[in-house]
C-alpha positions as semicolon CSV with decimal commas, in nm:
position;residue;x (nm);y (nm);z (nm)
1;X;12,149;7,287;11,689
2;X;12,058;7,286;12,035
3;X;11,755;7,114;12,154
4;X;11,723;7,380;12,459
5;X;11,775;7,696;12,296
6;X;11,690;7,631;11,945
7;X;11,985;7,825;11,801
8;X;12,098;7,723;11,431
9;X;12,445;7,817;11,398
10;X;12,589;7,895;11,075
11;X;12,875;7,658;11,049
12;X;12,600;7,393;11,113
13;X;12,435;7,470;10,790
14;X;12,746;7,505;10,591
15;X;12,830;7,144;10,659
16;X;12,780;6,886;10,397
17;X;12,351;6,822;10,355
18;X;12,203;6,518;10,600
19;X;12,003;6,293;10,374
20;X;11,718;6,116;10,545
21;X;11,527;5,867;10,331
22;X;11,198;5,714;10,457
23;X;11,066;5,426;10,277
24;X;10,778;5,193;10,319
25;X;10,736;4,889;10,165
26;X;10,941;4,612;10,066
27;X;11,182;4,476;9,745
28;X;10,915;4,175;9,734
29;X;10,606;4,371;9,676
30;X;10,564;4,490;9,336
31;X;10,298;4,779;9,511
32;X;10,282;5,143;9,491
33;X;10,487;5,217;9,804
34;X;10,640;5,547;9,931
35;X;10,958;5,730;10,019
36;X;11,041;6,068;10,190
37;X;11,340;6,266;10,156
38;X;11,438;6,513;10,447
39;X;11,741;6,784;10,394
40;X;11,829;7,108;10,581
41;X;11,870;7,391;10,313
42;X;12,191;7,577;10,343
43;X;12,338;7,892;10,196
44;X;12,444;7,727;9,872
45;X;12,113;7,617;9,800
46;X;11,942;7,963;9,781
47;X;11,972;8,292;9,601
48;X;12,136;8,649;9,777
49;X;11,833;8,690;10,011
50;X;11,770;8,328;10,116
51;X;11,546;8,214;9,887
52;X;11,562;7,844;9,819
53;X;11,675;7,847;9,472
54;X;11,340;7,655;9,240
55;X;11,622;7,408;9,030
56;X;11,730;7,321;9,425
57;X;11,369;7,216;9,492
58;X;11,317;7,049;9,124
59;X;11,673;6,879;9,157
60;X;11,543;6,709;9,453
61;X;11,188;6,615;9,319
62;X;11,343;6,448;9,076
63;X;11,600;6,255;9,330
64;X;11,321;6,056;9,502
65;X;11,093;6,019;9,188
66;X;11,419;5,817;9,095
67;X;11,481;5,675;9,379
68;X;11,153;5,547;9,453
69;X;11,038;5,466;9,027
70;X;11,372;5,261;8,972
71;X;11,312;5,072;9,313
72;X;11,010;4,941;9,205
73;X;11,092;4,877;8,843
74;X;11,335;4,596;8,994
75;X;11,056;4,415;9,193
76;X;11,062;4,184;8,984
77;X;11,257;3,895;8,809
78;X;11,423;3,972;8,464
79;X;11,688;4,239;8,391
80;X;11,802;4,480;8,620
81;X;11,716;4,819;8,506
82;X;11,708;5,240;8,608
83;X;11,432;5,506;8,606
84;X;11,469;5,740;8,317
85;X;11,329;6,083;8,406
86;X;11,086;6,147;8,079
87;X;10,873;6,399;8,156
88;X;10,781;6,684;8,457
89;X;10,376;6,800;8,447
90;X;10,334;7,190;8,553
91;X;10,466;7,233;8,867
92;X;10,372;7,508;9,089
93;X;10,540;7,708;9,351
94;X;10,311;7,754;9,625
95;X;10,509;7,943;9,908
96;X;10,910;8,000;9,867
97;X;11,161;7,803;10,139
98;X;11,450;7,952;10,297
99;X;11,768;7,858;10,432
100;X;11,766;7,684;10,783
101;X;11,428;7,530;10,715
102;X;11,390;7,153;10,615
103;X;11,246;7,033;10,296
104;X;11,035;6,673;10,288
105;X;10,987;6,566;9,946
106;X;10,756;6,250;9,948
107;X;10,708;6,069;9,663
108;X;10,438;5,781;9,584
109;X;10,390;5,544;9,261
110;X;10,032;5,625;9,127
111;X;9,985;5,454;8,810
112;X;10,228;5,198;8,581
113;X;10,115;5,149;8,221
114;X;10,351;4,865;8,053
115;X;10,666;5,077;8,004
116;X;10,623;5,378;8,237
117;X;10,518;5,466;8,574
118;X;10,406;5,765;8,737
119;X;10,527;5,934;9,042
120;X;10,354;6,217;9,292
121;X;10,552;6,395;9,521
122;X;10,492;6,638;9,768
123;X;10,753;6,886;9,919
124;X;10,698;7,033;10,261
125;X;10,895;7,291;10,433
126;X;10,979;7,321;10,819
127;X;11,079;7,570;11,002
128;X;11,254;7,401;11,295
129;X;11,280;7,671;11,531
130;X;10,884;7,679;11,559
131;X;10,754;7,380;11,381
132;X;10,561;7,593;11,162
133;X;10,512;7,341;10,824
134;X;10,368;7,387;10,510
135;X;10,287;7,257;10,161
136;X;10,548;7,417;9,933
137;X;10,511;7,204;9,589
138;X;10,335;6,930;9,444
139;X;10,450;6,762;9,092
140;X;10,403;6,458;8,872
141;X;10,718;6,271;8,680
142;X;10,664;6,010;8,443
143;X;10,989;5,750;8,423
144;X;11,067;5,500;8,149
145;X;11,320;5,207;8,321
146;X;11,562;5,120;8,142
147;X;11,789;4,767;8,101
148;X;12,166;4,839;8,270
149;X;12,222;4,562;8,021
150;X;12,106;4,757;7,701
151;X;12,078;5,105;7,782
152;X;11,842;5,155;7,455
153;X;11,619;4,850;7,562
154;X;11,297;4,970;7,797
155;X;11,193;4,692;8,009
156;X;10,844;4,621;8,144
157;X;10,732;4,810;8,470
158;X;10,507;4,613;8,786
159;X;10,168;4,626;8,778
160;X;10,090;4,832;9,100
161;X;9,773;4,756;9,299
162;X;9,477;5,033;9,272
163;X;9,245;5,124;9,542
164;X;8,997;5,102;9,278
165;X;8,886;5,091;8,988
166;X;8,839;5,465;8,933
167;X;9,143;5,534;9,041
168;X;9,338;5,341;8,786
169;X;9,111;5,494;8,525
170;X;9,193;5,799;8,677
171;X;9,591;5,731;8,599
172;X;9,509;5,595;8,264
173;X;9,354;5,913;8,138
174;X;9,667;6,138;8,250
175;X;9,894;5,891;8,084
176;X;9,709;5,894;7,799
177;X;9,692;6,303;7,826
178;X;10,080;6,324;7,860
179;X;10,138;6,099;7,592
180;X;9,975;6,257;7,337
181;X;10,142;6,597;7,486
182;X;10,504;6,451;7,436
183;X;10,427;6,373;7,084
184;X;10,274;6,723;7,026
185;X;10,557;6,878;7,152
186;X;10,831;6,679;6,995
187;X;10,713;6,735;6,668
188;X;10,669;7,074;6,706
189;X;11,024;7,131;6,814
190;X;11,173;6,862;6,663
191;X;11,556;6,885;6,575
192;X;11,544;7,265;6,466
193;X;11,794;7,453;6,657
194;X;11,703;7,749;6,784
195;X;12,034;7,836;6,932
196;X;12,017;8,202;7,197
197;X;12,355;8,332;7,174
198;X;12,527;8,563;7,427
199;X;12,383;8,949;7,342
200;X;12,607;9,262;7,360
201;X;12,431;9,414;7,644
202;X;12,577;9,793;7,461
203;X;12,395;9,774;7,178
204;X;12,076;9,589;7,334
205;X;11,776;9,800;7,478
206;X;11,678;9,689;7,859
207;X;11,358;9,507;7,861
208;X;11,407;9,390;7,475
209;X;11,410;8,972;7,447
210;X;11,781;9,029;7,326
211;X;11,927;9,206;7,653
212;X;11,790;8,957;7,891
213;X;11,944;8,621;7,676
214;X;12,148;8,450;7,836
215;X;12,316;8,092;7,804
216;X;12,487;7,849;8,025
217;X;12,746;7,630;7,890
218;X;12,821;7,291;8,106
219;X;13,066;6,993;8,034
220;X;12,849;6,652;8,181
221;X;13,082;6,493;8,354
222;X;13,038;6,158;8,598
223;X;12,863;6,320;8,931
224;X;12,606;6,431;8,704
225;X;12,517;6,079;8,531
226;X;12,284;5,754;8,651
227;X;12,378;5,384;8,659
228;X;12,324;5,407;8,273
229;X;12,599;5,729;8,244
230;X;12,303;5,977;8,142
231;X;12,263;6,294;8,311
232;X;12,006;6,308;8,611
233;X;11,674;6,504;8,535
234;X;11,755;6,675;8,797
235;X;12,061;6,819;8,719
236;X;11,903;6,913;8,388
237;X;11,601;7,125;8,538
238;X;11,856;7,305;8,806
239;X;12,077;7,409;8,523
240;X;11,752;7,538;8,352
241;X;11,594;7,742;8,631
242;X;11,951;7,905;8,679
243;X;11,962;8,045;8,375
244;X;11,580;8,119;8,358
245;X;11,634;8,303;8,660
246;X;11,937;8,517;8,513
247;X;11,706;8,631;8,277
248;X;11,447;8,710;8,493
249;X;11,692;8,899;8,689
250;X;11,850;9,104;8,400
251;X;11,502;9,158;8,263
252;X;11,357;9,268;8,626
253;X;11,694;9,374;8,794
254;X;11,514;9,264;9,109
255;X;11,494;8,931;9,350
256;X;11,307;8,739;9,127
257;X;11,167;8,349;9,251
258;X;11,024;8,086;9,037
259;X;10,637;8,085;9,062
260;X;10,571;7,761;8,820
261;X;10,713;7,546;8,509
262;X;10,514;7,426;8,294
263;X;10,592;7,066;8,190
264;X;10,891;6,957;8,071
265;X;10,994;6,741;7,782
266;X;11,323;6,533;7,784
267;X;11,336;6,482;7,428
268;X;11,618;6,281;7,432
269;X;11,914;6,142;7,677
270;X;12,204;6,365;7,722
271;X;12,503;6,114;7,777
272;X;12,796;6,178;8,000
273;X;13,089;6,386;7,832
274;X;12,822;6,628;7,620
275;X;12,876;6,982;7,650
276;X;12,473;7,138;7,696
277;X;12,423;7,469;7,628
278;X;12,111;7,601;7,790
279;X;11,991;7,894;7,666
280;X;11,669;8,121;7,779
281;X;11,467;8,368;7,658
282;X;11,157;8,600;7,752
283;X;10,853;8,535;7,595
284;X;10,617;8,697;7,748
285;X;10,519;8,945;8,091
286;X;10,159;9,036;8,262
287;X;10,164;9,331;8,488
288;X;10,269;9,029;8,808
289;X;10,455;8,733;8,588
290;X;10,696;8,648;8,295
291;X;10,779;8,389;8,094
292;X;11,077;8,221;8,042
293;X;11,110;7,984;7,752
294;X;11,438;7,748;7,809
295;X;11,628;7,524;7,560
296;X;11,892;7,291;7,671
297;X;12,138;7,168;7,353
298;X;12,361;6,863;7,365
299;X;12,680;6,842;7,165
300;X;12,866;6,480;7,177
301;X;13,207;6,576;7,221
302;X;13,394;6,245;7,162
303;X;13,119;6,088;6,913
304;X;13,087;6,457;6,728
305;X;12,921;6,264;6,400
306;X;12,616;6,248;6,611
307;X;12,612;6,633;6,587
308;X;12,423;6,866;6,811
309;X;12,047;6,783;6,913
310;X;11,748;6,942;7,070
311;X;11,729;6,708;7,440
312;X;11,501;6,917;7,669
313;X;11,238;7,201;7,654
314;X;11,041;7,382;7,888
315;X;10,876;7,729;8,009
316;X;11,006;7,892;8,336
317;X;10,745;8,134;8,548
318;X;10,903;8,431;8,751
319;X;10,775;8,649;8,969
320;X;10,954;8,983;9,075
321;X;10,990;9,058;9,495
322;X;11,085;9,388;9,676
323;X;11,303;9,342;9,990
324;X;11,016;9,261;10,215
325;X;10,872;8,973;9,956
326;X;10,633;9,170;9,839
327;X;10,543;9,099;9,446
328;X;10,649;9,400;9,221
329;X;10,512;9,438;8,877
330;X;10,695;9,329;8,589
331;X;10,816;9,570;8,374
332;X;10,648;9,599;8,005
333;X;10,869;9,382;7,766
334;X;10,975;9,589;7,425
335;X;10,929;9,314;7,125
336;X;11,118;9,348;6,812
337;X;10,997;9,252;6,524
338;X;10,719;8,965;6,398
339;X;10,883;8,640;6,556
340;X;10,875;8,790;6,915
341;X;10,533;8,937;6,883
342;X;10,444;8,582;6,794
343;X;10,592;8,451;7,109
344;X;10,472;8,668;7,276
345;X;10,136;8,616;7,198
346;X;10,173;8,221;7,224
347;X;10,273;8,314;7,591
348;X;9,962;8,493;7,676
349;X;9,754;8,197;7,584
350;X;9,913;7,976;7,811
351;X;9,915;8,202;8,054
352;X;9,546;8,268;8,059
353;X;9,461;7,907;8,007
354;X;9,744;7,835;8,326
355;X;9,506;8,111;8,502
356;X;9,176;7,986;8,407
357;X;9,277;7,601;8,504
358;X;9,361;7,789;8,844
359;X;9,074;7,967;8,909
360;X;8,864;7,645;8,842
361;X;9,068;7,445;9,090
362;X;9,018;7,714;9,348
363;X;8,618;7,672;9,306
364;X;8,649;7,275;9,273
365;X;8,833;7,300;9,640
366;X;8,539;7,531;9,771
């Protein structure tokens, strides 16, 4: 880019993405410190009309919660270890980013219980044409380390130093809250497969559950792993919102963009040379949303005793855009049967208790 004229040129952005990591801090001090990640978003990263895809954005949350949760995990003597990606809260899409702009993602350690620690990050966007900024994301991971020695060994996390009291009360009672969450939700899934297979689009009615299905099949292989040769979170979640997406898009036949997931539960590792099938389904649409309800399957391919297991579940928000960016309604799902209406109703709880939650920030912030 030139500095005088401003002009981004296209064969800039197509080259391979500039990773700029900011960290404060040192190795020696076992203290919450901070990191920022700064990348240019390029054509590959967004969807037909420049929309920066949401698994893009959640692929690199999850990058510097690593980064920045396995850093301090080895502040101190003992084994060396890796951050295990265990669990995303709700995350919200505030405003979309499109290509040419620059996303921040900082990241900062706010609480550490005895085998977990919990990371905040904020993602920015800039426009660097005008210098126009603005808050795009915020999110909360929780990471378990574990020993490079014994990858089924969790080792014990720093103590990081509060600002006071009520603030590490504060962490306590969301790690406590997410806890008790996981546990909820792992029982309720537990290792019942619920498997979506691939519909015959002839015989399926638009805006039925079965003509939007849709699956993604993926063989791990090493570029997708961590020290430990388990996949990245990150890679997970991206492969998730792409197929959440394709059934917003087959359900909406529109530009669709992901408004929010609500938190996500890695159940269990997925280890390098699995084949995950992630699979997606609607649940459930209001006149100006929809929800997605995403499964992601592993299947050990050279230790095939194991059999398949359940690894990672989640719900996917969309929202439906005209060519301007202007919200469309969604249109009316047509349920089938007991099971969906079940779903479906399931959905609209969450999604008025998601709306209430909202509407009581908004008047907290007032």
């Amino acid at each position: 880019m030139s500095a005088k004229t401003g002009d981004l040129r296209q064969d800039e952005l197509n080259k391979e993405p500039v990773i700029i990591i900011i960290m404060s801090g040192t190795q020696s001090q076992a203290t919450a410190s901070s990191l920022q990640i700064c990348r240019i978003m390029r054509p590959d990263d967004a969807n037909i009309v420049g929309n920066v895809h949401g698994g893009t954005i959640l692929k690199m949350i999850e990058e510097a919660g690593c980064i920045i949760g396995t850093r301090h995990c080895n502040t101190q003597p003992g084994d060396r270890c890796a951050a295990q990606l265990a669990r995303v809260e709700r995350t919200d899409f505030l405003y979309p980013m499109f290509i040419g702009e620059v996303a921040h993602v900082s990241a900062e350690i706010t609480y550490a219980s005895k085998h977990s620690v919990e990371v905040q990050i904020h993602v920015m966007s800039e426009n660097i044409l005008t210098g126009a900024t603005k808050m795009t994301n915020r999110a909360a991971l929780w990471y378990v380390p574990f020993s490079l020695k014994d990858v089924d060994n969790v080792t014990e996390v720093p103590p990081i130093k509060y600002a006071s009291p009520e603030q590490e009360e504060e962490g306590k009672k969301r790690y406590e809250a997410q806890k008790m969450e996981r546990l909820e939700t792992k029982e309720r899934n537990g290792e019942l497969l619920m498997p979506v297979s691939a519909p015959d689009r002839t015989t399926k009615e638009p805006y039925t559950v079965g003509f939007s299905q849709s699956s993604l099949i993926h063989l791990v292989g090493p570029s997708d792993c961590t020290l430990h040769g388990f996949v990245h979170g990150g890679v997970t979640m991206k492969l998730m919102d792409e197929v959440a997406g394709i059934v917003a898009a087959r359900h909406c036949k529109t530009n669709i963009v992901t408004a929010s997931v609500d938190a996500i539960n890695f159940h269990r590792k997925i280890m390098k040379g699995c084949v995950v099938t992630v699979s997606g389904r609607t649940t459930f649409a209001s006149n100006k949303s929809m929800e997605i309800e995403v499964f992601v399957d592993a299947d050990p391919l050279i230790e095939a005793e194991k059999g398949k297991y359940r690894a990672v579940t989640a719900f996917f928000t969309y929202i439906s855009l005209d060519k301007q960016g202007k919200p469309l309604p969604i249109p009316p799902m047509k349920l089938e049967g007991d099971e969906e209406q079940r779903r479906f109703e399931e959905g609209k709880m969450r999604y008025l208790q998601n709306k209430a939650k909202r509407l009581a920030d908004k008047e907290r912030q007032q």
